[in-house]
N, C-alpha and C positions, 0 to 999 in steps of 0.2 A: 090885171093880167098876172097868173102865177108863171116864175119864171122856174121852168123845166129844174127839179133836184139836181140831177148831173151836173149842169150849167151853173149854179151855185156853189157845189162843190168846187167845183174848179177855180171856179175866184177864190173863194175861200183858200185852197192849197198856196194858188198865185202869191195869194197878198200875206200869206204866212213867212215864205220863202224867208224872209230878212230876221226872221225870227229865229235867235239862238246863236252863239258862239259860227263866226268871230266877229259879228256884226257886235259895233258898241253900241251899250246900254241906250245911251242916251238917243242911237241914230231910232231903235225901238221903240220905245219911248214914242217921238213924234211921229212915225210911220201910224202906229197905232192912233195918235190922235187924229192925224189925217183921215182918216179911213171913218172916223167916225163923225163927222161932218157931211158925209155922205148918207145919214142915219136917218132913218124918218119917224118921229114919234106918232100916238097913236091921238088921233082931234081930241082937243077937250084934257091936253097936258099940261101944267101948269110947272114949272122948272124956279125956284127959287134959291141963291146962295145963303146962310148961312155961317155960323160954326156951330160946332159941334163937338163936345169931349175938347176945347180948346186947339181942334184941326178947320179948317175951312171943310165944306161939305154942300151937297145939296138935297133941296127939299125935294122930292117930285112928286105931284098927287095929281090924282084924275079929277074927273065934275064933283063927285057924291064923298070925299075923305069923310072917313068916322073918326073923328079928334080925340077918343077915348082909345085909340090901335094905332102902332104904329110898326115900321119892320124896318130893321135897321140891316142895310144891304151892304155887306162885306167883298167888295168885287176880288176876281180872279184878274193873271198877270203875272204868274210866276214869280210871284214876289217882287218882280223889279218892274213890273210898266201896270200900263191902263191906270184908270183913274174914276172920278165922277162922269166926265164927261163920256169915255168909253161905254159906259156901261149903262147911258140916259137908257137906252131902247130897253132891257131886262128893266130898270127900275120903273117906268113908265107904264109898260106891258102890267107891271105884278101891282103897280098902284091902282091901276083899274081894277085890275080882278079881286084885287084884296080889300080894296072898298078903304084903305089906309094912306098915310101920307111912308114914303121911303126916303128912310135919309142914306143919303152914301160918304162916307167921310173921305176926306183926301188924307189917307193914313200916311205914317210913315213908309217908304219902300226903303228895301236893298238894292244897292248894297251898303248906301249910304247909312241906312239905318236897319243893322242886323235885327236877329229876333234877341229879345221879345219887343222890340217897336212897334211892332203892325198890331200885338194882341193886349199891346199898354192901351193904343188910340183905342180900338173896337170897343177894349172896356171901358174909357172914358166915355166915349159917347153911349154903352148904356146904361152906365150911370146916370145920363143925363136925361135919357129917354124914361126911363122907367120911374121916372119923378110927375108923368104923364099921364101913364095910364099901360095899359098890356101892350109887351114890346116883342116880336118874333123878329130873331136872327136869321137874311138869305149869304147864302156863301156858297162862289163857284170856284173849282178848279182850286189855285192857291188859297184861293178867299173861304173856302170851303175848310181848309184846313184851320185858317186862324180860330173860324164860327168856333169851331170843336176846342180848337185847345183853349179860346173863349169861355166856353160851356164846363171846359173841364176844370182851370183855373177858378170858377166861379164856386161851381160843385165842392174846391177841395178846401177855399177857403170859408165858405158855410155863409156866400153873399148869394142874394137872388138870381135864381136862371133866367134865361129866356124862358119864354111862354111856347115856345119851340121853334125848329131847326127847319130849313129847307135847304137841302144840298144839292148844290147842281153839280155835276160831273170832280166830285171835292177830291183834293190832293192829300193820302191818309198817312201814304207812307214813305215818311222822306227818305228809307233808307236806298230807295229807288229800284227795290227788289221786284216787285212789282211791275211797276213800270218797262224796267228794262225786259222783263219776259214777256212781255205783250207784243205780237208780232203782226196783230191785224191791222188794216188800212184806218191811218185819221188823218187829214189833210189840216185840221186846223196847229195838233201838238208835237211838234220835233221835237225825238228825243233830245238833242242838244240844248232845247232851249228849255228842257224839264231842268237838265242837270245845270245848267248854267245858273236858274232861278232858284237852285235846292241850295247851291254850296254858296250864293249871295247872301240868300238869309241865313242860314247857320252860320256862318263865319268859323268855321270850327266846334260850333258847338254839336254834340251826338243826336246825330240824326235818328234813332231807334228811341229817346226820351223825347224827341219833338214830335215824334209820329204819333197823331191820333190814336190810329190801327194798332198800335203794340202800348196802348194803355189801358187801365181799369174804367172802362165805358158805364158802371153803372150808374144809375142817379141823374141819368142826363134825360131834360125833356122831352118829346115827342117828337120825331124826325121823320120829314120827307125827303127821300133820296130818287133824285134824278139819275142816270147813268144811259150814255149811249150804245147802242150794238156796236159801232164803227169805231170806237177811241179807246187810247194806251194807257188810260187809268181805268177803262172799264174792272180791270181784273180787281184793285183796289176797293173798287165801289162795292164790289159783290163781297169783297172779305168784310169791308166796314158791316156791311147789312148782315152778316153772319154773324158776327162781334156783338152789335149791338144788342142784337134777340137775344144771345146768350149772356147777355148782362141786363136781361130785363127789360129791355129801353122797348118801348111803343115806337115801331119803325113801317114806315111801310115806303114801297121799291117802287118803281116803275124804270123799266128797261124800254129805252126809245131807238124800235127797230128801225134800221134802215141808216141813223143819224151818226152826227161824230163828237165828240168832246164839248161842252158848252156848245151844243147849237143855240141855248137859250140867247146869246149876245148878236145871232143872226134873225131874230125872232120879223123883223121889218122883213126879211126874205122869204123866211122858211112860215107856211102856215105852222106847219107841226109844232114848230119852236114857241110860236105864239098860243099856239092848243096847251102847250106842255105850260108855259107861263100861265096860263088861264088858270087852268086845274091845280096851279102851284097855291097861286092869289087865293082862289076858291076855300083850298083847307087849311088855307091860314084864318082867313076870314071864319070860318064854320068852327075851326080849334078854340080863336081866340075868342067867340061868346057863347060855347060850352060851359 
């Protein structure tokens, strides 16, 4: 039985509420893990712990995994929450579709561990991936961001790319310019809890050289860019896709009407969410035996 959109949203808003300044990190943290206990993966999931890059992490693959692919899943969390276990349903959902095994590493977060910590681990583990076989990077919301300056850091020191990018609702520009001029309804991203997770990971470092969005984008592999009608980094999403065409980059857009910020982490709920993860899986799988 599909439970009515509206009716989703509204949980969704509910269960954000605790998210963002002056709620502590840590009470975030397990609200979020609670919440996702409640998750229901898709028959025929197969969930394994690991390490990975020297982090703990986990495996997750459907029935049919192609052992020569694999997609290394960069979760969102504003820098400071969610985790492997958050984010099983997105890994899950995209190991089926993508016909690959999804490792998700338990990176380091902020504020405990500024940047570059979250873009040290992501590189360790694909380092460690790409000794496998073809390795595509998924990254949402903050986790979208790391992919990129992932991608870019690899690009500048003349070490292997991903085989390409999947961004879901990616966080481009930390100087929050963006964000803060986005006025429309998202029920999942409080502005507080943007800023709260921007100034965790910077610790002071400038927010305009960590920004994706205000760097030299060319040379970067083939990107798929997710972005909602309904969420406050929509405006961000559309400058990144503007950026990248204009530095060459193989990009292509999809705007998901109706929806709000990472619906993909609701995908157990939302068909759409689950249509959008399909069609993620889909051209990853189709890029990576090109």
């Amino acid at each position: 039985m599909r439970i009515p959109l509206p009716v989703v949203r509204a949980v969704v808003r509910a269960g954000s509420r605790p998210m963002g300044r002056p709620v502590p990190i840590g009470v975030q943290r397990a609200w979020l893990e609670a919440q996702s206990r409640l998750s229901r993966l898709p028959a025929g999931t197969t969930v394994e712990r690991v390490v990975l890059g020297g982090r703990p992490a986990e495996r997750v693959i459907g029935p049919v995994p192609d052992p020569s692919r694999s997609v290394l899943l960069v979760h969102g969390g504003a820098f400071i929450t969610c985790s492997p276990r958050t984010h099983r349903v997105v890994a899950a959902h995209l190991a089926h579709a993508a016909q690959a095994a999804v490792l998700v590493p338990d990176y380091r977060r902020a504020p405990e561990h500024p940047f570059p910590a979250a873009v040290d681990d992501a590189d360790a583990a694909l380092d460690e991936l790409q000794g496998t076989g073809a390795v595509s990077v998924f990254g949402d919301s903050a986790g979208g961001a790391i992919a990129l300056l992932l991608a870019l850091r690899r690009r500048d020191e003349g070490r292997p790319a991903p085989d390409a990018l999947a961004l879901v609702s990616p966080m481009t520009d930390l100087t929050l310019a963006s964000a803060d001029a986005c006025q429309g309804p998202d029920p999942l991203l409080r502005r507080s809890w943007v800023r709260q997770g921007r100034d965790a990971f910077l610790a002071g470092a400038d927010p305009r050289a960590a920004s994706p969005l205000h760097r030299d984008l060319r040379g970067l592999p083939p990107v798929l860019l997710h972005v909602s009608e309904h969420e406050r980094l929509r405006p961000e999403g559309e400058q990144l896709a503007v950026a990248l065409r204009s530095a060459g980059v193989d990009v292509t857009v999809e705007l998901l009407d109706g929806l709000w910020h990472d619906v993909h982490v609701h995908a157990h709920l939302v068909p759409e969410a689950a249509q959008a993860l399909e069609r993620m899986g889909t051209w990853l799988r189709q890029g990576a035996s090109t």
